[in-house]
VEXKE-484173 format. One record per atom (N, C-alpha, C, O): atom name; chain; x negated, z, y negated; residue number from 0; residue in one letter. Coordinates in nm, 3 decimals. Layout:
BEGIN
- CA, A, X, Z, Y, NUM, A
...
//
This chain:
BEGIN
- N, A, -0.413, -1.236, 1.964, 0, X
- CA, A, -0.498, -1.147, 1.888, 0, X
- C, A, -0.441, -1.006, 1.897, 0, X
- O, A, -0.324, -0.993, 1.862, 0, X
- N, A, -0.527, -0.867, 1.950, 1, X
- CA, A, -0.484, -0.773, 1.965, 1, X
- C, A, -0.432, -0.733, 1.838, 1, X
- O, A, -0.323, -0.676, 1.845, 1, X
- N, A, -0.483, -0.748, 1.717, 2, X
- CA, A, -0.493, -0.661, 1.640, 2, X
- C, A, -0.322, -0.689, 1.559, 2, X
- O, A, -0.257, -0.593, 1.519, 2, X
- N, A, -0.274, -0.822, 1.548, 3, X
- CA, A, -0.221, -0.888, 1.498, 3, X
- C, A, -0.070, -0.812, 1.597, 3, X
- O, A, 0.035, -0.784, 1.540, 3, X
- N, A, -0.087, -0.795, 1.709, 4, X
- CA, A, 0.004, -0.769, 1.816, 4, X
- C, A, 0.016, -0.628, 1.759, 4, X
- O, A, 0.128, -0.578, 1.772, 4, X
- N, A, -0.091, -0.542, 1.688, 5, X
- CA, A, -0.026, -0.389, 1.652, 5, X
- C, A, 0.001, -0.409, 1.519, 5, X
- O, A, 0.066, -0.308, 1.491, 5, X
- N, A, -0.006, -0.461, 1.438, 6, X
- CA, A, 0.072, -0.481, 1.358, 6, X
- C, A, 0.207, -0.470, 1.372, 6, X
- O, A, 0.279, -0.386, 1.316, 6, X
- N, A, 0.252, -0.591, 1.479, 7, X
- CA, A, 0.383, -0.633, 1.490, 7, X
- C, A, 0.436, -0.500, 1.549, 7, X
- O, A, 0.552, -0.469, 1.521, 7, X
- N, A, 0.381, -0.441, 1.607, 8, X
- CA, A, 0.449, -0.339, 1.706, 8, X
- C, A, 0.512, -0.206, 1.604, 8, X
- O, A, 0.619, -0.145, 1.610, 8, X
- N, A, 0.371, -0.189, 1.494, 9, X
- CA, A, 0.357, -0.075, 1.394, 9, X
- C, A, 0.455, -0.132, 1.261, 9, X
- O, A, 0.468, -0.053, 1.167, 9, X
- N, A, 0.520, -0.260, 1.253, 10, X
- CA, A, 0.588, -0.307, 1.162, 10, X
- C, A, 0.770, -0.270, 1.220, 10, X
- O, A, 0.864, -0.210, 1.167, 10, X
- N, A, 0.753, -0.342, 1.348, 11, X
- CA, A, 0.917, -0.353, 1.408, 11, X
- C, A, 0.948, -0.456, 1.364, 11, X
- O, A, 0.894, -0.564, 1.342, 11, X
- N, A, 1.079, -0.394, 1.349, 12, X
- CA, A, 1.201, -0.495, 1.285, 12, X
- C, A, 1.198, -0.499, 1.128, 12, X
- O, A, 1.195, -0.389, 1.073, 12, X
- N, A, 1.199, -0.623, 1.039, 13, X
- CA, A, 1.211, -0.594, 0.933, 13, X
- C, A, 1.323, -0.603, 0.870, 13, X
- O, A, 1.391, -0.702, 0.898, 13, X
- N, A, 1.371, -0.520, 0.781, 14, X
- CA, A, 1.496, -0.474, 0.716, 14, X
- C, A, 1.570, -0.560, 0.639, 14, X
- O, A, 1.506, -0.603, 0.544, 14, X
- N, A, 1.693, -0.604, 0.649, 15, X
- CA, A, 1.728, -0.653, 0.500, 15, X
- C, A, 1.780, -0.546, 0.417, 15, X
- O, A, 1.827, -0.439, 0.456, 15, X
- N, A, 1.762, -0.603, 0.255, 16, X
- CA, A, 1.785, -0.516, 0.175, 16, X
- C, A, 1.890, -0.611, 0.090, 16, X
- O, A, 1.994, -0.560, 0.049, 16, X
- N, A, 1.869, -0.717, 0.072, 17, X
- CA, A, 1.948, -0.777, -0.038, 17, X
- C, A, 2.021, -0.846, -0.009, 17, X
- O, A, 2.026, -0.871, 0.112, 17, X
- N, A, 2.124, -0.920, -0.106, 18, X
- CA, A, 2.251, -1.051, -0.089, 18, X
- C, A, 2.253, -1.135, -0.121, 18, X
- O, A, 2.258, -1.121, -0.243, 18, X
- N, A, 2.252, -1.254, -0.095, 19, X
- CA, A, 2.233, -1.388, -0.150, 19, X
- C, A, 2.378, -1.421, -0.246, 19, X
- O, A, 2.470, -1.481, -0.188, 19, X
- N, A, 2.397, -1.377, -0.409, 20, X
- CA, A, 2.540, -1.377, -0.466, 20, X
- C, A, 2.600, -1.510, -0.455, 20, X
- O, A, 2.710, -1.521, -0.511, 20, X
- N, A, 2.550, -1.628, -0.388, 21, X
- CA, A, 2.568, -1.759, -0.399, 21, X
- C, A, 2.681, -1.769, -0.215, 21, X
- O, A, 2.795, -1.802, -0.183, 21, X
- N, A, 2.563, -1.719, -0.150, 22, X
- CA, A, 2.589, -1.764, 0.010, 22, X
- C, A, 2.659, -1.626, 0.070, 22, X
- O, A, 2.724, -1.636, 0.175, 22, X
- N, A, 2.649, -1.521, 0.017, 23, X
- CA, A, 2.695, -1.415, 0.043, 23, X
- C, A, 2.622, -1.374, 0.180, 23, X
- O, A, 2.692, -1.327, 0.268, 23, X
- N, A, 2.490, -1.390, 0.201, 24, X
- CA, A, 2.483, -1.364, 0.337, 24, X
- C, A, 2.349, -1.254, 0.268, 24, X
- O, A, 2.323, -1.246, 0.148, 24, X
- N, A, 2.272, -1.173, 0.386, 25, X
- CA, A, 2.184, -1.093, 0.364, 25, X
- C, A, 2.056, -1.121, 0.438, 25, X
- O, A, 2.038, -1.159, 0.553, 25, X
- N, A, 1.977, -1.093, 0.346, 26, X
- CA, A, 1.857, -1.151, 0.351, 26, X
- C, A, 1.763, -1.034, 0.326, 26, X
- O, A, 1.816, -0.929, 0.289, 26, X
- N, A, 1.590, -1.037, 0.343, 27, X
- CA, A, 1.498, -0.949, 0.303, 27, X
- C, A, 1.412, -0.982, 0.167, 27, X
- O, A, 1.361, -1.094, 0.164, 27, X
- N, A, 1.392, -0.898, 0.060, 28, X
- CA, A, 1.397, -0.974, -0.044, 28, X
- C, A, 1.238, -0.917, -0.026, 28, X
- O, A, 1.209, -0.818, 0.043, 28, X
- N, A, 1.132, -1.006, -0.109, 29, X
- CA, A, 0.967, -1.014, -0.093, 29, X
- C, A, 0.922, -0.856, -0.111, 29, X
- O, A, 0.870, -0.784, -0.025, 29, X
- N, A, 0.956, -0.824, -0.249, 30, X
- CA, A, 0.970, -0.663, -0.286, 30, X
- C, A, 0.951, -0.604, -0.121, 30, X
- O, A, 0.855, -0.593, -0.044, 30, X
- N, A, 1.050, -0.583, -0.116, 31, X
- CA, A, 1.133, -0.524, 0.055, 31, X
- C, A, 1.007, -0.535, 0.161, 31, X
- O, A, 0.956, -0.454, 0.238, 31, X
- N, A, 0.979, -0.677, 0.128, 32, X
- CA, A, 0.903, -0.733, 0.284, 32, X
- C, A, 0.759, -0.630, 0.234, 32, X
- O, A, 0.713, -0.524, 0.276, 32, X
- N, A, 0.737, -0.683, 0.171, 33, X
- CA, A, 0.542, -0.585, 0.098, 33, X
- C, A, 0.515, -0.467, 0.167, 33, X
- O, A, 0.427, -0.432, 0.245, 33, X
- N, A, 0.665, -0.385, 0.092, 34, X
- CA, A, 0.694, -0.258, 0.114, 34, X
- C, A, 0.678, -0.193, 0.274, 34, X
- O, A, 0.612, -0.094, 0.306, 34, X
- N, A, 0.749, -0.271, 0.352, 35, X
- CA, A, 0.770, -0.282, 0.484, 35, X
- C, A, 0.640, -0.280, 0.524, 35, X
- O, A, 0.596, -0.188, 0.592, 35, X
- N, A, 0.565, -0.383, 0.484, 36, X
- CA, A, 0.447, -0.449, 0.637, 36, X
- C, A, 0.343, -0.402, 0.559, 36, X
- O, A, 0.241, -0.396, 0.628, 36, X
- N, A, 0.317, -0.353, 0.403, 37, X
- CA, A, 0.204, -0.292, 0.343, 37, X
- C, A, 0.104, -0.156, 0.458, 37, X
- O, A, -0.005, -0.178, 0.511, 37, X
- N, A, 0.159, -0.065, 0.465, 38, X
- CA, A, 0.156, 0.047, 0.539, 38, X
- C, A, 0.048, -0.023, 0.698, 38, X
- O, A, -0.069, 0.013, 0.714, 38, X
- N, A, 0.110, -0.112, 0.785, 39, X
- CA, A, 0.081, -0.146, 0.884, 39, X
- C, A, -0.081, -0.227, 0.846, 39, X
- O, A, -0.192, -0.191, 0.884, 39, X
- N, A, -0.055, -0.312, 0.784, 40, X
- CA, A, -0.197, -0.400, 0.724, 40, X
- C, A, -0.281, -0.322, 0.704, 40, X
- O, A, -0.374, -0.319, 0.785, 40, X
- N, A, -0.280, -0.233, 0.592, 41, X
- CA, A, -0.348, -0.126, 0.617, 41, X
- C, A, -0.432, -0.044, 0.660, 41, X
- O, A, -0.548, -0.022, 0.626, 41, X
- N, A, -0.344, 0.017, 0.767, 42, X
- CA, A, -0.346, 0.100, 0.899, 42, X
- C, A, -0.473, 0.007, 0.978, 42, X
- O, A, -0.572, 0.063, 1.027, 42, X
- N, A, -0.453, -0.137, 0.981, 43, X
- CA, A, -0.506, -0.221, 1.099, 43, X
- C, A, -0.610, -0.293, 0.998, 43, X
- O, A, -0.672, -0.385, 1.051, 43, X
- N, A, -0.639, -0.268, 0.862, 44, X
- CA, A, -0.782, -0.279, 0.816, 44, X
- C, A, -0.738, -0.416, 0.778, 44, X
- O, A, -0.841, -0.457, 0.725, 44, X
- N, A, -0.648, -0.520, 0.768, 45, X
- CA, A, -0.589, -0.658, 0.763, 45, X
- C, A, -0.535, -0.648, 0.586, 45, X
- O, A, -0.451, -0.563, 0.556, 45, X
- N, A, -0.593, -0.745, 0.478, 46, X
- CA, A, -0.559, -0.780, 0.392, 46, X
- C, A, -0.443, -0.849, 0.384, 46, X
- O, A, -0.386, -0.868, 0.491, 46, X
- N, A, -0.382, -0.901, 0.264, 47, X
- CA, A, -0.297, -1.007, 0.270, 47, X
- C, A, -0.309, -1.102, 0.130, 47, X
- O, A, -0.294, -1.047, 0.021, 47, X
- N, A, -0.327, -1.203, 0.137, 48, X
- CA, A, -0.357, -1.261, -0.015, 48, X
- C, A, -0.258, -1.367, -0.016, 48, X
- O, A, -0.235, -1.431, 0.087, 48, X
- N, A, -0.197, -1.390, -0.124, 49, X
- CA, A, -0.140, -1.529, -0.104, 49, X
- C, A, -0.141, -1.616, -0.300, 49, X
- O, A, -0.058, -1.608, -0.391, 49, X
- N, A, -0.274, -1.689, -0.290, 50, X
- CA, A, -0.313, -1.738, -0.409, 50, X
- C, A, -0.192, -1.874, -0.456, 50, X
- O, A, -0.158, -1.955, -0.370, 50, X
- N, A, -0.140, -1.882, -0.587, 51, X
- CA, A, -0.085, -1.979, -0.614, 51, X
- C, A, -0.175, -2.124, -0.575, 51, X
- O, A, -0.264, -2.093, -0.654, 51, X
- N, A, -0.215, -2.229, -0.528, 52, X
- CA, A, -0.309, -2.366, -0.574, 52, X
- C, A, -0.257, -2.540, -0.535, 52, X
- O, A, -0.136, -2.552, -0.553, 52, X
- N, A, -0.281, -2.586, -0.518, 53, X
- CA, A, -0.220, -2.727, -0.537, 53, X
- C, A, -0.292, -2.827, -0.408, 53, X
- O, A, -0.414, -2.815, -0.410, 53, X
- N, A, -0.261, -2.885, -0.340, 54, X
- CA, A, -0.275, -2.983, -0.255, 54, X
- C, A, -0.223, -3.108, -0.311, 54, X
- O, A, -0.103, -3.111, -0.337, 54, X
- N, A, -0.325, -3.258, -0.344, 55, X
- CA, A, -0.297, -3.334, -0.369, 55, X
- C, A, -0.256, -3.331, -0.498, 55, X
- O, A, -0.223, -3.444, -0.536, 55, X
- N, A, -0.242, -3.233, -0.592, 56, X
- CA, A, -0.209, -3.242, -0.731, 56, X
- C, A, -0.069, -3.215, -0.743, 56, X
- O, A, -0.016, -3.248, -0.849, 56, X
- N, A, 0.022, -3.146, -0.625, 57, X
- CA, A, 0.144, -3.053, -0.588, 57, X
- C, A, 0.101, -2.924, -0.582, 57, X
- O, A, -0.007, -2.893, -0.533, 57, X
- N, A, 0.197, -2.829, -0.639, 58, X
- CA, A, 0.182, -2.723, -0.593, 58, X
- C, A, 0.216, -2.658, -0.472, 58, X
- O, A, 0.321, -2.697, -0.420, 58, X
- N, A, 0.151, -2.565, -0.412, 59, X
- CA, A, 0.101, -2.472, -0.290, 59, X
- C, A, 0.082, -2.378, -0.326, 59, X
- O, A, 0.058, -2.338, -0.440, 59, X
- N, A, 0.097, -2.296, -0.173, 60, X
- CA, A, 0.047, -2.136, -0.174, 60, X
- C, A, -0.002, -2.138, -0.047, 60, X
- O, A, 0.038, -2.185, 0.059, 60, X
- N, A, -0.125, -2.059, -0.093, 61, X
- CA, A, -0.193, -2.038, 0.072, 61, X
- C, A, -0.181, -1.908, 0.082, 61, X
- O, A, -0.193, -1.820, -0.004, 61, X
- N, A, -0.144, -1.900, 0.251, 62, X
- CA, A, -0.121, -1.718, 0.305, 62, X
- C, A, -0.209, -1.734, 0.376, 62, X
- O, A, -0.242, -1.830, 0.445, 62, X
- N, A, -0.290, -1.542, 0.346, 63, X
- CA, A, -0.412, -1.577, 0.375, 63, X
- C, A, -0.397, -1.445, 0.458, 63, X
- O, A, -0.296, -1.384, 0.423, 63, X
- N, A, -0.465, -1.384, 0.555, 64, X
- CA, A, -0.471, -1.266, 0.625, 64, X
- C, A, -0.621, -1.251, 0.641, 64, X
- O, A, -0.686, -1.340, 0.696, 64, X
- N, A, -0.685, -1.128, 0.589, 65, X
- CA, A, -0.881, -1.132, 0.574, 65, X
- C, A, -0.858, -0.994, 0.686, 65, X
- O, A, -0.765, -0.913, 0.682, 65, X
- N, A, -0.942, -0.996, 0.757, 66, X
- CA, A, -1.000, -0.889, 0.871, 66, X
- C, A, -1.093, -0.804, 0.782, 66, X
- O, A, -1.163, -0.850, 0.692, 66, X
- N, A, -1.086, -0.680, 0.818, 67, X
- CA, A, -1.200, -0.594, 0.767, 67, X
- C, A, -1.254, -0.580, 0.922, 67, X
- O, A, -1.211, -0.521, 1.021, 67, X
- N, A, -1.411, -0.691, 0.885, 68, X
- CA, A, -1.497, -0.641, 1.039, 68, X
- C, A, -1.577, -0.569, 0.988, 68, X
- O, A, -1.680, -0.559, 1.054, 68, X
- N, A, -1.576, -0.506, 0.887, 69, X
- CA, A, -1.715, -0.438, 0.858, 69, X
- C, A, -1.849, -0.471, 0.807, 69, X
- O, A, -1.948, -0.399, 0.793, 69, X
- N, A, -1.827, -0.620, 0.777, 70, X
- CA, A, -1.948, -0.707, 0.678, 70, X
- C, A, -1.874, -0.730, 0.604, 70, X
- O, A, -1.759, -0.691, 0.589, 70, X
- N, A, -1.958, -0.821, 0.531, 71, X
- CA, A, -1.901, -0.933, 0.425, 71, X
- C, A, -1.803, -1.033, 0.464, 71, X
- O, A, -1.825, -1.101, 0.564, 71, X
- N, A, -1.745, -1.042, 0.427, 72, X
- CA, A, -1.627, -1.186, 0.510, 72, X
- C, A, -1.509, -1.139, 0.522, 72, X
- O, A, -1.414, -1.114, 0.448, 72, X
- N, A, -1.546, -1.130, 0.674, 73, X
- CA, A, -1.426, -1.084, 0.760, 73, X
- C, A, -1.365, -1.221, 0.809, 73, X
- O, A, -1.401, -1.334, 0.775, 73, X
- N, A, -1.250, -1.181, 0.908, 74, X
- CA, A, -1.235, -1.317, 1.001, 74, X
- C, A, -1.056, -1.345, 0.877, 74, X
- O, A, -0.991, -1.255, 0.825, 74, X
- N, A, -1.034, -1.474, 0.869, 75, X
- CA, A, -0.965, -1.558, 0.784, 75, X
- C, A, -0.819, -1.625, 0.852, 75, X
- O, A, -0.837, -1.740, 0.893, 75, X
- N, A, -0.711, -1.585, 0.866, 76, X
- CA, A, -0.637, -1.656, 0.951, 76, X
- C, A, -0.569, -1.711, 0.783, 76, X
- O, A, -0.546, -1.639, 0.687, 76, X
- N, A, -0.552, -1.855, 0.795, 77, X
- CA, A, -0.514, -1.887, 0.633, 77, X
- C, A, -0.414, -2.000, 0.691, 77, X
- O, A, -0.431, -2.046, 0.804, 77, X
- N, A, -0.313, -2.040, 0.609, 78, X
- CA, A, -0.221, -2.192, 0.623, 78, X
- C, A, -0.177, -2.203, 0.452, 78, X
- O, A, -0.201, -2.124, 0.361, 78, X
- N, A, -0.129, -2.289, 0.451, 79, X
- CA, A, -0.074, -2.348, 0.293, 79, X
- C, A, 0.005, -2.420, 0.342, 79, X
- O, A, -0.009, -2.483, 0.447, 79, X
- N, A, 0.132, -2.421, 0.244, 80, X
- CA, A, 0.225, -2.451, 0.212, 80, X
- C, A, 0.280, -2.498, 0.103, 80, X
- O, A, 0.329, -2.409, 0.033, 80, X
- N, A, 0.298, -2.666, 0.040, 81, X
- CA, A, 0.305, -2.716, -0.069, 81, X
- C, A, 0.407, -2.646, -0.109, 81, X
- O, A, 0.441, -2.551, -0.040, 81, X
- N, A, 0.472, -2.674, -0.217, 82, X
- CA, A, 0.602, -2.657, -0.265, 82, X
- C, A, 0.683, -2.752, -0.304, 82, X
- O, A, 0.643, -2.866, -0.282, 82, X
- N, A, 0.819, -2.736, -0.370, 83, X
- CA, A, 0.892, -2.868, -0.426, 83, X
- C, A, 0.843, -2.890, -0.514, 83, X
- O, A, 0.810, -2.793, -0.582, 83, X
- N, A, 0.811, -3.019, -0.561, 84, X
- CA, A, 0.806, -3.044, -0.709, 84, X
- C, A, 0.926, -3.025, -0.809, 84, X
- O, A, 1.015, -3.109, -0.827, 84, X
- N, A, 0.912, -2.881, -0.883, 85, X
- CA, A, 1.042, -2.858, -0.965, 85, X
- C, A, 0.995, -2.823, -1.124, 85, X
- O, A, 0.910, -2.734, -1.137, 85, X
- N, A, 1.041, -2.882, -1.230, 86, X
- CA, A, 0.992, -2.899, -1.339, 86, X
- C, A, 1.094, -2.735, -1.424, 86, X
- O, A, 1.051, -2.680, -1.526, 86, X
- N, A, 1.178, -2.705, -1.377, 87, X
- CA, A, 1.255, -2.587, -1.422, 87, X
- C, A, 1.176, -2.461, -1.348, 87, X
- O, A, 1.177, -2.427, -1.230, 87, X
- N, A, 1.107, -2.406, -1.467, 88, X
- CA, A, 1.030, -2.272, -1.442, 88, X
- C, A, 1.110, -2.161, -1.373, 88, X
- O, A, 1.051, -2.070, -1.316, 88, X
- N, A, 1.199, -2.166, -1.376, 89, X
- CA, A, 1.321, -2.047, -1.270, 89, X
- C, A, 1.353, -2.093, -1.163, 89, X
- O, A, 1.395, -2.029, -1.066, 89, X
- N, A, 1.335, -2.212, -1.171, 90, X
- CA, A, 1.355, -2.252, -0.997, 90, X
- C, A, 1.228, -2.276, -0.938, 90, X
- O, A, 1.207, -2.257, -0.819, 90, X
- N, A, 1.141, -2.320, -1.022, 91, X
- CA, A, 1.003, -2.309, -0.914, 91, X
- C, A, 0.950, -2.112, -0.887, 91, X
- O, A, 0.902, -2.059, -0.787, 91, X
- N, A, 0.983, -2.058, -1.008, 92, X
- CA, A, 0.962, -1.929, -0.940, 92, X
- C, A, 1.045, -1.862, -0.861, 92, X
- O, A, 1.008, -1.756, -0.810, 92, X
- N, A, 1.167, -1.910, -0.839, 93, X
- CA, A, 1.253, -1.877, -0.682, 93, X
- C, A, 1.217, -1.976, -0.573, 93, X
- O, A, 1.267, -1.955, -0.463, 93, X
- N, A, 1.138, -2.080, -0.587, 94, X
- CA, A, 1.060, -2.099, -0.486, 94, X
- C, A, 0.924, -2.015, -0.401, 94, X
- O, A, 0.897, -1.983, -0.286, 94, X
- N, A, 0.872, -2.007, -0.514, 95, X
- CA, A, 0.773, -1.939, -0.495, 95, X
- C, A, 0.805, -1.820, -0.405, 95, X
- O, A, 0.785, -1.807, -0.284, 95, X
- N, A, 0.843, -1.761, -0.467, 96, X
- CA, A, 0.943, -1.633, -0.382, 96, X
- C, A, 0.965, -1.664, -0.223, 96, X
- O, A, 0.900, -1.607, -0.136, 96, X
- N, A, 1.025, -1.723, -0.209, 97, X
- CA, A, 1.076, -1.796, -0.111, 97, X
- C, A, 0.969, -1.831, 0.025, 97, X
- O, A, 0.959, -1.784, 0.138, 97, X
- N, A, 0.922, -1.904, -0.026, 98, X
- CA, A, 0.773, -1.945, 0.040, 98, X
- C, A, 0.697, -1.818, 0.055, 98, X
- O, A, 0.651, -1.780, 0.162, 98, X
- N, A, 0.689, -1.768, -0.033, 99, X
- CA, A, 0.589, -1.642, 0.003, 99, X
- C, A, 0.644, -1.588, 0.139, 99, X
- O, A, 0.580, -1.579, 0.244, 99, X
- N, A, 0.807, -1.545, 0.111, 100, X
- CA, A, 0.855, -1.468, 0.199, 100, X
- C, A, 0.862, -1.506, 0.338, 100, X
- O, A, 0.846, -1.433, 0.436, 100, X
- N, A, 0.894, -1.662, 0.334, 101, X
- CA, A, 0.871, -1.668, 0.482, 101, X
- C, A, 0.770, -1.728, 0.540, 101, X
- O, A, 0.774, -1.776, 0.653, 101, X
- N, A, 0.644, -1.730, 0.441, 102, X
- CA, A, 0.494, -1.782, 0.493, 102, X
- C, A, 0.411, -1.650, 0.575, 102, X
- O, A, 0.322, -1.649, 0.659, 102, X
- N, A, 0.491, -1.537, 0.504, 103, X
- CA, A, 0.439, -1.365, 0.551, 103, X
- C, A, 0.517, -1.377, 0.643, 103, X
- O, A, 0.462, -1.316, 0.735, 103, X
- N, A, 0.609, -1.416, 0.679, 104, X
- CA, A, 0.727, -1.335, 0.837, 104, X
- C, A, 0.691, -1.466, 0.899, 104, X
- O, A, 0.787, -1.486, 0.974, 104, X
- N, A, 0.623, -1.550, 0.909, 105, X
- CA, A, 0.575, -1.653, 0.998, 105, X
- C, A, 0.422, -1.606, 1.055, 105, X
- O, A, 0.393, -1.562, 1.166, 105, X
- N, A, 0.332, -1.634, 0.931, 106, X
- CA, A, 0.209, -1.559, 0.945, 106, X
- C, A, 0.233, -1.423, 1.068, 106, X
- O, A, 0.205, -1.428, 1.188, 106, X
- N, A, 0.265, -1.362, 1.027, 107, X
- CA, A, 0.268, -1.174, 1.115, 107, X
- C, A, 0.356, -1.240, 1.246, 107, X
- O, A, 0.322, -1.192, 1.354, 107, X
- N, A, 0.401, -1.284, 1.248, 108, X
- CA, A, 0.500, -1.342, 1.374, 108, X
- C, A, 0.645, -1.189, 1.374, 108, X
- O, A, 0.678, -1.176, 1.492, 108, X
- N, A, 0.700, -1.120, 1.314, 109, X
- CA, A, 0.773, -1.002, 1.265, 109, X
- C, A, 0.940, -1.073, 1.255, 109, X
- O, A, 0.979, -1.167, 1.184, 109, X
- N, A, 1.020, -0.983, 1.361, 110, X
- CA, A, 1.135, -1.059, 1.326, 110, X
- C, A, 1.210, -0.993, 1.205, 110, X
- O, A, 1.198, -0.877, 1.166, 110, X
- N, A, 1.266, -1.062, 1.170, 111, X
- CA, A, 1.376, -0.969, 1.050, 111, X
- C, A, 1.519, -0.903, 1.134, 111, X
- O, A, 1.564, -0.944, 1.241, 111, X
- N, A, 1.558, -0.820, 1.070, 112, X
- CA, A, 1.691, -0.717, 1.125, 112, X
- C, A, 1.809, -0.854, 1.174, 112, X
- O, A, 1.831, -0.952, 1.103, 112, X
- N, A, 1.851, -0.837, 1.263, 113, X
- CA, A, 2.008, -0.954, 1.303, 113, X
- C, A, 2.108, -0.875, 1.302, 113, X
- O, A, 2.096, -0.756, 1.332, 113, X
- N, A, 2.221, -0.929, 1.267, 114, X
- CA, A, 2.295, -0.872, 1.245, 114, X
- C, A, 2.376, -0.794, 1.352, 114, X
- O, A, 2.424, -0.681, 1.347, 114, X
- N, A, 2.379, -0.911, 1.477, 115, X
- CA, A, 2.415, -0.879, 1.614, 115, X
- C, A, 2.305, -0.756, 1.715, 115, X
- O, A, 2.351, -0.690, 1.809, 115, X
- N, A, 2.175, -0.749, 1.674, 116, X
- CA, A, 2.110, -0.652, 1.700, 116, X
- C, A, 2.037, -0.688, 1.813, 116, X
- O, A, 1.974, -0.600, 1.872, 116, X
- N, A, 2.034, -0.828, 1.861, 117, X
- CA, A, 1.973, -0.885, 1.955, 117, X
- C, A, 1.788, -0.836, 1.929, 117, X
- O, A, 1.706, -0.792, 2.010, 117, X
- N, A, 1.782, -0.855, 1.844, 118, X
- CA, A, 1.641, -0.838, 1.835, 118, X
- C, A, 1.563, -0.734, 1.847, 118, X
- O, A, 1.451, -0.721, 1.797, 118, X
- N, A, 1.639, -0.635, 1.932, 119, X
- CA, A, 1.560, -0.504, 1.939, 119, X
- C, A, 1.482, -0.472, 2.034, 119, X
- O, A, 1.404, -0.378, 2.047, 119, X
- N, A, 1.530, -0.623, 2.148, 120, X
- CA, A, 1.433, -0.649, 2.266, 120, X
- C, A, 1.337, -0.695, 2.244, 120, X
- O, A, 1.247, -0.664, 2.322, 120, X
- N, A, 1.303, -0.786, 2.135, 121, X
- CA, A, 1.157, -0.795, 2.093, 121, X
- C, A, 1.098, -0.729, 2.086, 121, X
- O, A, 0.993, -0.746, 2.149, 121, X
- N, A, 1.117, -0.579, 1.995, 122, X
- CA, A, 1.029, -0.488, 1.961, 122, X
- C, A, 1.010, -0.426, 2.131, 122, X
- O, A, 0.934, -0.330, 2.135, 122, X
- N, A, 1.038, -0.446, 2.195, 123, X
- CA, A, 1.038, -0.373, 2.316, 123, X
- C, A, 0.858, -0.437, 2.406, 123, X
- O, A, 0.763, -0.389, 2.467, 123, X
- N, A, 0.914, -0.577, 2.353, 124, X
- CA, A, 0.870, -0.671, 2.423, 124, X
- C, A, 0.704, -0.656, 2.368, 124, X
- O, A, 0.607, -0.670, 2.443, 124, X
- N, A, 0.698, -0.629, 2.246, 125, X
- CA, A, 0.578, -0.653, 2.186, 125, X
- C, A, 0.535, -0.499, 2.191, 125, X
- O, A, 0.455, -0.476, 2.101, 125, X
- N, A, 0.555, -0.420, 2.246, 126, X
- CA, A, 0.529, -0.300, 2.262, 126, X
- C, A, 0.476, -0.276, 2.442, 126, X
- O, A, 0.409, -0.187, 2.496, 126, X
- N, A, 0.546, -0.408, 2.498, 127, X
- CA, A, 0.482, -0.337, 2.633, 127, X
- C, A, 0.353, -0.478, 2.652, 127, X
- O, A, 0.266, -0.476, 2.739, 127, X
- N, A, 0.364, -0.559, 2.579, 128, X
- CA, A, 0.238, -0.663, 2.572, 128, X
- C, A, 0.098, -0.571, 2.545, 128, X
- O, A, 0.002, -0.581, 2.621, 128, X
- N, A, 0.098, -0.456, 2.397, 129, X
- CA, A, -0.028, -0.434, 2.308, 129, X
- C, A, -0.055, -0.299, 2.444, 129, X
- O, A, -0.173, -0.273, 2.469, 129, X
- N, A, 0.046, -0.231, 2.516, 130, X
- CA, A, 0.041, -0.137, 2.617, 130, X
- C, A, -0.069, -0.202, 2.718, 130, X
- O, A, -0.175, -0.147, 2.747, 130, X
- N, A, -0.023, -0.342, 2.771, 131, X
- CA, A, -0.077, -0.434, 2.840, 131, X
- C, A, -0.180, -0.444, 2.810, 131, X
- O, A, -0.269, -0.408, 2.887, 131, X
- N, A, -0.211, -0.498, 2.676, 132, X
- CA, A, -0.378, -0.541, 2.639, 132, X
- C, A, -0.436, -0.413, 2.629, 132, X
- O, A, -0.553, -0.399, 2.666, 132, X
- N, A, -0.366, -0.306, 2.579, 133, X
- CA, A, -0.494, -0.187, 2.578, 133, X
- C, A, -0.545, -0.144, 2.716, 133, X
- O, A, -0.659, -0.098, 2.720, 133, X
- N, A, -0.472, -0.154, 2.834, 134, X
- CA, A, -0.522, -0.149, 2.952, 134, X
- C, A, -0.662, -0.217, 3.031, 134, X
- O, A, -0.741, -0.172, 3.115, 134, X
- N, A, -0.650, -0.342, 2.962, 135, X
- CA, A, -0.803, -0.375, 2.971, 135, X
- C, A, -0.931, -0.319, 2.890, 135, X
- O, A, -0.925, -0.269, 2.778, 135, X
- N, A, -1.032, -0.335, 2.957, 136, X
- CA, A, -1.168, -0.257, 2.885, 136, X
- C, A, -1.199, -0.329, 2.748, 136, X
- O, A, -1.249, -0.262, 2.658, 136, X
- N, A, -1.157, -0.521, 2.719, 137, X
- CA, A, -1.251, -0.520, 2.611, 137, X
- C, A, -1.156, -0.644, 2.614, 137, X
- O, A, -1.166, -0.734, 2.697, 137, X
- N, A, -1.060, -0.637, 2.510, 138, X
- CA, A, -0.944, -0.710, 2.446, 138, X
- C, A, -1.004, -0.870, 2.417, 138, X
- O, A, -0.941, -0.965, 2.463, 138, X
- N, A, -1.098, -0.888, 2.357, 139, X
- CA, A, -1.207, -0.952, 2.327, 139, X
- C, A, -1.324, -0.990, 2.341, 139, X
- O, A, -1.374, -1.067, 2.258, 139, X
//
C-alpha cells in the first residue's frame, strides 16, 4: 500500500523515550509513540482508533487504521488482539498500554530506535521503495 509506505518513510525511526525501572532496558512509551506517528497520519489523511472490546467474553483491543477517501467510510485496515485475563485493575491497564503500543508499531510496520543503530538502513530502504512506486503512473 502506497500510502502506508509514506507514512513509514514520513515517520522514520521511532524514538525511545523511557526505562523499564524493573528490566532497566529502554523502551518507547505510548505517550511518545502518538506523539511521533500523530503528525504523519495526518499528513496522509489515515485515522487511528483503537476501541477497548471483548472476543469470546475476554478482553481485546482492536487497531484500527480508517482512510480518508473522501466519502463516507473510507478503506479499514483493522486486527484485534485479546488480552490476559487479569482481575488487578493496574495490571490490566499496563496491559492495555502495552498492546496498544505494539499493535500501532506492528500495524504501521515502523521500526523503533536500536541501540546498535542498525536500523537506519531501513529508513533508507523504505525511502527508495515509495521513490520506486512514485515512478509509476498509477500506484493503484
Amino acid at each position: 500500500m502506497y500510502k502506508l509506505l509514506k507514512i513509514q518513510e514520513d515517520i522514520g525511526i521511532v524514538k525511545k523515550n523511557a526505562i523499564n525501572p524493573f528490566l532497566k532496558n529502554k523502551y518507547v512509551s505510548l505517550e511518545s509513540l502518538l506523539i511521533q506517528i500523530n503528525p504523519a497520519l495526518k499528513k496522509n489523511k489515515v485515522q487511528l482508533f483503537q476501541p477497548l472490546t471483548n472476543v469470546n467474553g475476554r478482553p481485546a483491543i482492536t487497531t484500527m487504521l480508517i482512510e480518508d477517501t473522501g466519502v463516507t467510510g473510507g478503506i479499514v485496515f483493522k486486527d484485534t488482539i485479546t488480552l490476559p485475563d487479569l482481575q488487578d485493575s493496574q495490571k490490566m491497564g499496563g496491559a492495555i498500554t502495552y498492546f496498544r503500543r505494539y499493535s500501532i508499531l506492528s500495524m504501521l510496520g515502523i521500526p523503533v530506535e536500536d541501540d546498535d543503530g542498525n536500523l537506519a538502513s531501513n529508513t533508507v530502504k523504505v525511502k527508495a521503495k515509495v521513490k520506486e512506486i512514485e515512478k509509476e503512473e498509477d500506484p493503484f
